[in-house]
C-alpha positions as CSV (number, residue, x, y, z in Angstrom):
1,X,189.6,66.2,111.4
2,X,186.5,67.0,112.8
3,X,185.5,65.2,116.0
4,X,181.6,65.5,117.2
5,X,180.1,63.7,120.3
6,X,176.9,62.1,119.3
7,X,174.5,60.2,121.4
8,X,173.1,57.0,120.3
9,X,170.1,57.3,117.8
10,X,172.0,60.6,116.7
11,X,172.7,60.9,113.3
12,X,175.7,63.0,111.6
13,X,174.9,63.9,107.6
14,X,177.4,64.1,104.7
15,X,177.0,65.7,101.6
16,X,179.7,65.3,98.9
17,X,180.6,68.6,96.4
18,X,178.7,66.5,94.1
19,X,175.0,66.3,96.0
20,X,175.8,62.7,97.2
21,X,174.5,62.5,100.9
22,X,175.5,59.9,103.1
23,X,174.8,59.2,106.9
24,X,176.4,58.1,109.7
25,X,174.5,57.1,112.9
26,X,175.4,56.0,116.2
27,X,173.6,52.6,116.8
28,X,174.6,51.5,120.0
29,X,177.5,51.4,122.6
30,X,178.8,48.3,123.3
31,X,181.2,46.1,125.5
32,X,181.8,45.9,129.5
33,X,183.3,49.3,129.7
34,X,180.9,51.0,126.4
35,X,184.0,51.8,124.7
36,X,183.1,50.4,121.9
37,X,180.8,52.3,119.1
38,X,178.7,50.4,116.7
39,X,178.1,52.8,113.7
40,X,175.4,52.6,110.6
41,X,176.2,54.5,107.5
42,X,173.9,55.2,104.3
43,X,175.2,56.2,101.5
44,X,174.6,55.7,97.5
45,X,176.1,52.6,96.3
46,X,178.8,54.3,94.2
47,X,180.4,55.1,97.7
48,X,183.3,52.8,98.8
49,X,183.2,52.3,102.5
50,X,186.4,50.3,103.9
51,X,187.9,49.6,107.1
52,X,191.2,51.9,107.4
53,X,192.9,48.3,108.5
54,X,191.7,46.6,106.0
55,X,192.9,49.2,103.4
56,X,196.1,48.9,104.9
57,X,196.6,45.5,105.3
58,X,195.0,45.3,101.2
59,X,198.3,47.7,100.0
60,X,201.1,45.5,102.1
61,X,199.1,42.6,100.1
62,X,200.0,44.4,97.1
63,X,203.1,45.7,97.2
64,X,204.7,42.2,98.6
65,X,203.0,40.3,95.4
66,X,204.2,43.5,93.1
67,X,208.0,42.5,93.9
């Protein structure tokens, strides 16, 4: 894993083996404390872009229905 600080407006660019770039920028920091980060990301619309929890919570779906 690479971990990067960025500041807000900063952006941080991905580029896939096969040319695809995406983008990730830091929007703003939110909440009482700023611990919160809200993130924008751009990227071609062949590139899925899930929620790790969600993900998770999608498999348990699927494997209780699978039994």
């Amino acid at each position: 894993m690479l971990a990067l600080s960025r500041n807000v407006g900063e952006v941080i660019v991905i580029t896939t083996p096969a040319g695809e770039v995406m983008e990730v920028e830091l929007v703003a920091m939110t909440g009482a404390s700023r611990r919160q980060a809200r993130i924008g990301i751009s990227a071609p619309k062949s590139v899925v872009i899930e929620r790790k929890e969600i993900v998770g919570r999608q498999k348990l779906e699927a494997n209780s229905v699978n039994r």
